[in-house]
C-alpha positions in Angstrom: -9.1 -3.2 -9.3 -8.5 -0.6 -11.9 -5.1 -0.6 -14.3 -3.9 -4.1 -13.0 -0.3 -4.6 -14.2 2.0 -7.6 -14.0 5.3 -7.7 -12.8 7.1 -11.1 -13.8 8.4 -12.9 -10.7 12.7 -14.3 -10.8 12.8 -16.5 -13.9 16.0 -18.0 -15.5 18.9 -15.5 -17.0 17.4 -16.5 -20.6 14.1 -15.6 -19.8 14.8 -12.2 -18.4 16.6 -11.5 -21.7 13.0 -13.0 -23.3 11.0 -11.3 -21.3 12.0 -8.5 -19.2 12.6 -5.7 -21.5 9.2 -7.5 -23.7 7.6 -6.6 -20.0 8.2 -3.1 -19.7 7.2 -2.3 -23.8 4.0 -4.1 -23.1 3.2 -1.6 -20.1 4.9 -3.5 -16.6 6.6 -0.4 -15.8 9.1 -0.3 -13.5 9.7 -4.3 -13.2 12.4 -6.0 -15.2 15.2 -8.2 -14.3 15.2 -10.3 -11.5 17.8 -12.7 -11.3 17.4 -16.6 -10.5 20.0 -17.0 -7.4 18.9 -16.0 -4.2 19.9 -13.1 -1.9 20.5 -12.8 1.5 18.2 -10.4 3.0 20.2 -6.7 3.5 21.3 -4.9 6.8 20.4 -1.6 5.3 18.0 0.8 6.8 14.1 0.2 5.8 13.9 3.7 5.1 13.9 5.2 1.9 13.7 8.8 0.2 11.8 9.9 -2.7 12.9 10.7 -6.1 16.8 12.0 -5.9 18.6 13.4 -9.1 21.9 13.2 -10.7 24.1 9.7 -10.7 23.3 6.9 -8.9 26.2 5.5 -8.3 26.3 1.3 -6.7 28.9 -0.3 -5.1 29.2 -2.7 -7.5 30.4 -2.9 -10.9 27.2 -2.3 -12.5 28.0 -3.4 -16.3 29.6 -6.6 -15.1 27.8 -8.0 -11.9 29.6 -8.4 -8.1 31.4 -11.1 -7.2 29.6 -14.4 -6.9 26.1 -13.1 -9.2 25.8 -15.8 -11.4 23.3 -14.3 -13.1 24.9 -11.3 -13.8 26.8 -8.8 -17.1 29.5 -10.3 -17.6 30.7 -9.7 -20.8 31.1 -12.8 -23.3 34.8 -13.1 -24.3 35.3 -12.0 -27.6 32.3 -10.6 -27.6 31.6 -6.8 -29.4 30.5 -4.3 -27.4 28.3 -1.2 -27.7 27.7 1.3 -24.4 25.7 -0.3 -21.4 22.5 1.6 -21.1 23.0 4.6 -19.0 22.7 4.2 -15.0 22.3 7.8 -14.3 18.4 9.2 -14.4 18.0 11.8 -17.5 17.7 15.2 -16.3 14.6 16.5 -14.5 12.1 19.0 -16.5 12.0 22.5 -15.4 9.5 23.6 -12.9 7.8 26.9 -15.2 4.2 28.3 -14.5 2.6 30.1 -11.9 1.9 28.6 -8.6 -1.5 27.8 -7.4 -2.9 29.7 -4.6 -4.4 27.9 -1.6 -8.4 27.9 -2.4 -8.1 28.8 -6.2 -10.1 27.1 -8.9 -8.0 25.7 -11.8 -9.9 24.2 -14.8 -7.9 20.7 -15.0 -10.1 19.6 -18.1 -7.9 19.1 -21.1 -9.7 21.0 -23.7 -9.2 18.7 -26.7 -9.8 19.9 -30.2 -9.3 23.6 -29.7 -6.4 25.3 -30.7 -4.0 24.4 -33.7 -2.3 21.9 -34.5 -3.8 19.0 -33.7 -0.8 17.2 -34.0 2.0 16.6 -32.1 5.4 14.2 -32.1 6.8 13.2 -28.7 9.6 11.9 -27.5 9.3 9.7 -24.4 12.4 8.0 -22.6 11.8 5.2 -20.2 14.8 4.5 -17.5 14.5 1.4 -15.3 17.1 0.6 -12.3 17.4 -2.2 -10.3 19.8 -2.5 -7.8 20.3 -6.2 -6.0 21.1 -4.9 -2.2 22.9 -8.6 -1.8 25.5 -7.7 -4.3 25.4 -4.0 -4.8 24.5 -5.4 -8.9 22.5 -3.2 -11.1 20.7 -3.9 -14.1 19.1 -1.3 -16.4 16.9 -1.3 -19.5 16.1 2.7 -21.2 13.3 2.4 -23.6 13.1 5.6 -25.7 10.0 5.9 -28.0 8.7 8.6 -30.7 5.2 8.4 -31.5 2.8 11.0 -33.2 -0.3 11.7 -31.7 -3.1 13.2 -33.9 -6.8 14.6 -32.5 -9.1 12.7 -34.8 -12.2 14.5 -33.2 -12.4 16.5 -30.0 -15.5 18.4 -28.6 -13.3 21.4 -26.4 -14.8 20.0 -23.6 -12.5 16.7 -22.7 -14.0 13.8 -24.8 -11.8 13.1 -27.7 -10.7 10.6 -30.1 -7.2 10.5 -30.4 -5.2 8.0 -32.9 -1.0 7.2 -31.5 1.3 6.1 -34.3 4.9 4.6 -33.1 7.5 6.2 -35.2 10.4 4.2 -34.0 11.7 2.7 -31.0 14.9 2.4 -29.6 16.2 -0.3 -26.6 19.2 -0.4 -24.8 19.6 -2.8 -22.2 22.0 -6.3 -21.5 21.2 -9.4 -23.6 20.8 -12.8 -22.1 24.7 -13.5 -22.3 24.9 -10.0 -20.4 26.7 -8.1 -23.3 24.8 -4.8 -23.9 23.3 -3.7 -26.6 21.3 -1.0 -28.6 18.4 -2.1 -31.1 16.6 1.0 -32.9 13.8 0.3 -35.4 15.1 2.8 -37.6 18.4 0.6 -38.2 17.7 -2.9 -37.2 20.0 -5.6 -38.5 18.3 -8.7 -37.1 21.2 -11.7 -38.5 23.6 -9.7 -36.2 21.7 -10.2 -33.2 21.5 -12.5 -30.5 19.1 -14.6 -30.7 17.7 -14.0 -27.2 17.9 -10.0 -28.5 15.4 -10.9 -31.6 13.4 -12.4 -29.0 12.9 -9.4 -27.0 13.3 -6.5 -30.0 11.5 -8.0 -32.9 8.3 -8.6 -31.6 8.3 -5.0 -30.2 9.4 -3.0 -33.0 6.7 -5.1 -35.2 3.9 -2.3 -34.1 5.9 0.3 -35.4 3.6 2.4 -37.6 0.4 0.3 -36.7 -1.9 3.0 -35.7 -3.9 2.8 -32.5 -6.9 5.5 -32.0 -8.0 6.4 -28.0 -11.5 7.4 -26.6 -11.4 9.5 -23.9 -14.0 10.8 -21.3 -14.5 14.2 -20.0 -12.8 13.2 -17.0 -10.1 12.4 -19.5 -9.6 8.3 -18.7 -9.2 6.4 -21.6 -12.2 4.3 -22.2 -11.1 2.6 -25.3 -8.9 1.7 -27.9 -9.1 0.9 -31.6 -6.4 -1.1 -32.6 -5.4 -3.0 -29.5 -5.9 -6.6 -31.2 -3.9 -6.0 -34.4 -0.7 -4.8 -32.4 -1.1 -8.2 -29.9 -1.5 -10.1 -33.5 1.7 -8.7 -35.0 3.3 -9.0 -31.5 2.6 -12.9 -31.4 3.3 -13.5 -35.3 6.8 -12.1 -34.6 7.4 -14.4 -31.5 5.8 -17.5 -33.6 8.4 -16.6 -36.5 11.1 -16.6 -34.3 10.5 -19.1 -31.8 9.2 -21.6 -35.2 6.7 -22.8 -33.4 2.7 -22.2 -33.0 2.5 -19.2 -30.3 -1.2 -18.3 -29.5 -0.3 -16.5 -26.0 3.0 -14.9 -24.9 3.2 -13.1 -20.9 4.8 -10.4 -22.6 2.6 -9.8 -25.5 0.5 -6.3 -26.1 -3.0 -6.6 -24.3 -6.2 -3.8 -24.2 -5.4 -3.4 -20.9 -1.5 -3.3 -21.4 -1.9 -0.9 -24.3 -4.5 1.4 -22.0 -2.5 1.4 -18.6 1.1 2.4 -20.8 -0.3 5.0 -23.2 -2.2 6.2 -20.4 0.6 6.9 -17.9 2.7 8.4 -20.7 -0.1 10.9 -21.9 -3.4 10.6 -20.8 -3.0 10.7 -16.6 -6.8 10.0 -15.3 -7.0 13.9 -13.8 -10.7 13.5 -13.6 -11.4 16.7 -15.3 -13.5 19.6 -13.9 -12.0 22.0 -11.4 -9.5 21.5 -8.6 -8.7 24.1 -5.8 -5.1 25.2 -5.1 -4.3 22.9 -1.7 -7.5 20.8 -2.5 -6.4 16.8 -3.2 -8.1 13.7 -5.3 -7.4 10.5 -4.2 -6.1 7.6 -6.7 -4.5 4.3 -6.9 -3.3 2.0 -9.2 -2.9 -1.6 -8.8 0.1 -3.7 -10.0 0.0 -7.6 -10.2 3.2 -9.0 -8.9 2.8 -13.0 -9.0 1.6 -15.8 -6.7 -1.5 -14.2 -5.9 -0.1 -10.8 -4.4 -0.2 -7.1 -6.2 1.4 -4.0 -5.6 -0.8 -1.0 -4.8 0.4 1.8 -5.5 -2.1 5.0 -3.2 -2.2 8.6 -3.1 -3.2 12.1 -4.2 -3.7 14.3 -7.6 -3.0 18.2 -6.7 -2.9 21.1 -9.4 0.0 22.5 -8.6 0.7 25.2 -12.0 -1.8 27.4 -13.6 -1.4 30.0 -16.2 -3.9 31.3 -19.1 -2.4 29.0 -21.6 -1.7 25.7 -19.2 -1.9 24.1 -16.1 -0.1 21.2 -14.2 -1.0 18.8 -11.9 1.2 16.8 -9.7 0.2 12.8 -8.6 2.0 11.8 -5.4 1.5 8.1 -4.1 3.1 5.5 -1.9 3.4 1.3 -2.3 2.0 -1.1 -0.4 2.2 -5.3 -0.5 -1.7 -6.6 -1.0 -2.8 -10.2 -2.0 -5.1 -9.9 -4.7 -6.2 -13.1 -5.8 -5.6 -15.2 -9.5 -4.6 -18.1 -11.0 -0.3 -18.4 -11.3 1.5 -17.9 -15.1 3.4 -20.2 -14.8 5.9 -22.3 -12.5 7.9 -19.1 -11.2 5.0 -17.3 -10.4 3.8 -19.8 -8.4 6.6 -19.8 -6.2 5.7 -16.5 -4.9 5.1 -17.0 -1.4 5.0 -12.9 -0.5 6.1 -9.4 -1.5 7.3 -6.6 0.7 7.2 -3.0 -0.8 8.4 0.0 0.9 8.7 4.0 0.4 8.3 6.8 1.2 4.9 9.1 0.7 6.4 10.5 -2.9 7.8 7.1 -3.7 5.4 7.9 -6.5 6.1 11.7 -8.2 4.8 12.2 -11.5 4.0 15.5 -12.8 2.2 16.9 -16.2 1.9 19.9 -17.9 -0.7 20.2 -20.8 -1.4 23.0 -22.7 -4.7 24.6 -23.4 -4.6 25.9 -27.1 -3.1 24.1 -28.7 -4.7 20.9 -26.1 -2.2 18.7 -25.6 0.5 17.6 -23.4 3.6 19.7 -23.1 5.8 17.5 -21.2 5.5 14.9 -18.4 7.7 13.3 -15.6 7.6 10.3 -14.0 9.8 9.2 -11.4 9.8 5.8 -8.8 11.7 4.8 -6.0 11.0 2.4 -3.4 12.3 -0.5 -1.5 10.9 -4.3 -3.0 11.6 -7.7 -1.7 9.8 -10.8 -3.3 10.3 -14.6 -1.3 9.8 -17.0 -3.0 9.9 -20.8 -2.4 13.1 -22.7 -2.7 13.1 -26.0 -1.4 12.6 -27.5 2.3 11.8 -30.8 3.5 8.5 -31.9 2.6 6.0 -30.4 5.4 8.4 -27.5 6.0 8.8 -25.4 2.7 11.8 -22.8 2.5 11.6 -19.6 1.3 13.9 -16.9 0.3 13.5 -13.6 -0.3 15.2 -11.2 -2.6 16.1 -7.3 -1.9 16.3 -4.9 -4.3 15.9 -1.0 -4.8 13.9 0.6 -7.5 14.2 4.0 -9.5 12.6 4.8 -12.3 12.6 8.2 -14.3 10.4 9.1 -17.3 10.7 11.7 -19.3 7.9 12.7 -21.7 8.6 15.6 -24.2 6.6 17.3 -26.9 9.3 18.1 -30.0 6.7 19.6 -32.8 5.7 17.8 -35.6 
């Protein structure tokens, strides 16, 4: 399957510090955070609505954790303090352009090379929730990047070679003691920080400035990148230095495929290029590798829903669904993944993007998630007769992509 991701399976409060918010940089998306104690499955309805905006507000306290979640923020006595990472989704993008009519050929072919500049700065922010439907606990990690992206060579007709260069990159999420904090590349003070928090920041600021350059197709899916293996050998140096030990693989390090799937949701959607009539749909999935053998796909439809002389947008639309999918476990915890449970609505998936024509290049982007997980797992059981126990949760996810000039 195409654009196979990986989302880690419950692991040990130190290792979600490790490797949750390491996850998400290296292209896992939505998936962060899953606590080690096990929940109760939830009364609530299976239902569940797409996208909503505004404040999400949970029961629980969600900088501290509910009652009884071990795993959970509370904050270290003594402990110093910066603001939890926000649990309200950034505002939407406006909806601008003129609306497709039904039967009307749009050009969705980004035109690559024509028009100046050829270079752009953007600003992309990154806002994971998880909400444990046991407790009413939430955990969040916002990942803000700012990356220039030059054309290196583009024929006007799609194919291009484009090179992406990480200016800085700021995290804000809870360390593995569960007091928040905010690490930017720009200020880093590495003695002051936990030593979990090196763990998880270090490695991921070490590609800052490390140029990577993209092919891309006419049908505008990324074929390639240049690059790929020096940001996955800075990556590992930087865990080997802190962990003092030899490190030749890490589940959270950069990979090709990590590098193509992130870069490629953030800017380069596969649109398919050519034309696409008002009303008229493209199907496309994406497949999501959850643990134990079992993957989350992730189905649905490409629409052009804008059009004007000087850009056009198109709208992806898509839905989850549990599938086993084969491969060999990680590790111990992924093992113990007996079976996964998605569930949403048919825009549990809503991701919208607006490029421009002259100057080609994206405008602005939005992606938003929201669905209904639930991972068992095994926990014990008499020889024979294995328990398992699954864990609910609720998953939003907002992404907002904008282009600032240069």
């Amino acid at each position: 399957m195409a654009d196979v991701d990986r989302l880690d399976p419950p692991m040990k409060p130190a290792r979600i510090a490790a490797l949750g918010v390491a996850a998400i940089l290296a292209g896992a998306g939505a998936w962060a955070f899953l606590r080690t104690e096990p929940a109760a499955p939830s009364n609530a309805a299976t239902g569940t609505s797409g996208p909503a905006e505004g404040t999400w507000s949970p029961t629980g306290d969600p900088h501290r954790g509910a009652s009884g979640n071990a795993g959970g923020n509370s904050q270290r006595p003594g402990a110093t303090s910066v603001a939890p990472p926000p649990q309200a989704l950034p505002s939407a993008l406006p909806d601008v352009g003129t609306p497709v009519k039904p039967g009307q050929e749009v050009s969705v072919v980004v035109p690559w090379g024509q028009g100046q500049p050829t270079s752009f700065r953007y600003d992309i922010e990154d806002l994971n929730l998880v909400k444990y439907e046991a407790t009413d606990y939430v955990d969040a990690i916002d990942t803000n990047w700012r990356v220039v992206l030059s054309v290196v060579d583009g024929d006007g007709k799609g194919a291009a070679r484009i090179r992406l260069v990480v200016e800085s990159l700021r995290v804000r999420a809870f360390g593995p003691t569960g007091v928040p904090y905010d690490e930017d590349s720009r200020s880093l003070d590495a003695d002051k920080m936990d030593p979990g928090v090196q763990r998880v920041v270090l490695p991921a600021v070490s590609i800052v400035g490390q140029p990577l350059e993209f092919r891309i197709d006419s049908g505008g899916n990324v074929t390639d990148v240049d690059g790929a293996d020096i940001w996955r050998e800075r990556y590992l140096a930087e865990v080997q230095r802190i962990e003092k030990r030899a490190v030749n693989d890490a589940p959270d390090a950069w990979t090709r495929e990590s590098i193509v799937r992130t870069w490629s949701e953030y800017l380069f959607p596969r649109i398919g290029g050519g034309t696409l009539a008002g009303g008229a749909q493209r199907p496309w999935t994406r497949s999501q590798r959850v643990g134990g053998g079992w993957g989350l796909v992730w189905s649905g439809r490409v629409e052009v829903a804008r059009d004007d002389a000087d850009a056009f947008r198109v709208e992806f639309v898509g839905t989850p669904l549990a599938e086993q999918i084969g491969g060999t476990p990680t590790d111990d915890a992924d093992a113990q993944i007996a079976k996964i449970y998605a569930h949403g609505s048919d825009r549990a998936f809503v991701a919208a993007y607006r490029f421009g024509r002259s100057p080609a290049a994206l405008i602005e982007a939005q992606i938003d998630t929201d669905f209904r997980f639930v991972s068992s797992r095994k926990t014990g059981g008499a020889p024979g007769a294995p328990a398992y126990t699954p864990e609910w949760t609720q998953r939003k996810r907002r992404v907002i992509v904008r282009r600032t000039g240069l």
